[in-house]
Phi, psi and omega in degrees: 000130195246109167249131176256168196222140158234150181214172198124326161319156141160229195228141149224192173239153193311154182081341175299164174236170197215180158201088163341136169244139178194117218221138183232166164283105183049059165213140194223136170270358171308136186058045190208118193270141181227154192233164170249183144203156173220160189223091153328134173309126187070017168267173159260166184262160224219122165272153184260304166211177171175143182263111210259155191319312196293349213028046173268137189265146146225167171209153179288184209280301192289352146264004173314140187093276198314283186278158181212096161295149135168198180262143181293160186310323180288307183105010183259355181234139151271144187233140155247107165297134183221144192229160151069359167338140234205130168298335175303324156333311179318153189145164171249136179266160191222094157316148167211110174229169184005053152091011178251158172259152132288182172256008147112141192213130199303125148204133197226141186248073163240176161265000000 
């Protein structure tokens, strides 16, 4: 059973950046399409972003500019750069790779 762990959360102030973690023990993400999702208060969880097997990135359209996916050299950790932070941003963030989850990790954007 593969628990990815994200770390990297936390409270900043608008215009601040964060930078997401997402890391399982001898689990690698190469050649593997991997995701962000975030879940808003009173959402549903949402994709963000994802590097397809193939390595074409998306992003959703409002953090586009904004967010930077990707991977360590190796392929064992995901990282989400998030720039330019928006209190609408606030939400618990989630890794996703091969049908695996994190448990989702707090990021809230206020002053």
């Amino acid at each position: 059973q593969v628990q990815l762990v994200e770390s990297g959360g936390g409270l900043v102030q608008p215009g601040g950046s964060l930078r997401l973690s997402c890391a399982a023990p001898e689990f690698t993400f190469a050649n593997k399409d991997v995701r962000w999702y975030r879940q808003l208060p009173g959402k549903e969880r949402g994709w963000v972003s994802s590097i397809s097997r193939n390595g074409r990135v998306d992003y959703e359209p409002l953090v586009k500019g904004r967010f930077a996916i990707s991977t360590d050299d190796g392929g064992s950790t995901l990282y989400l750069q998030m720039k330019n932070l928006r209190p609408e941003d606030s939400a618990v963030y989630y890794c996703y790779a091969s049908e695996h989850w994190g448990q989702g990790t707090q990021v809230t954007i206020a002053s």
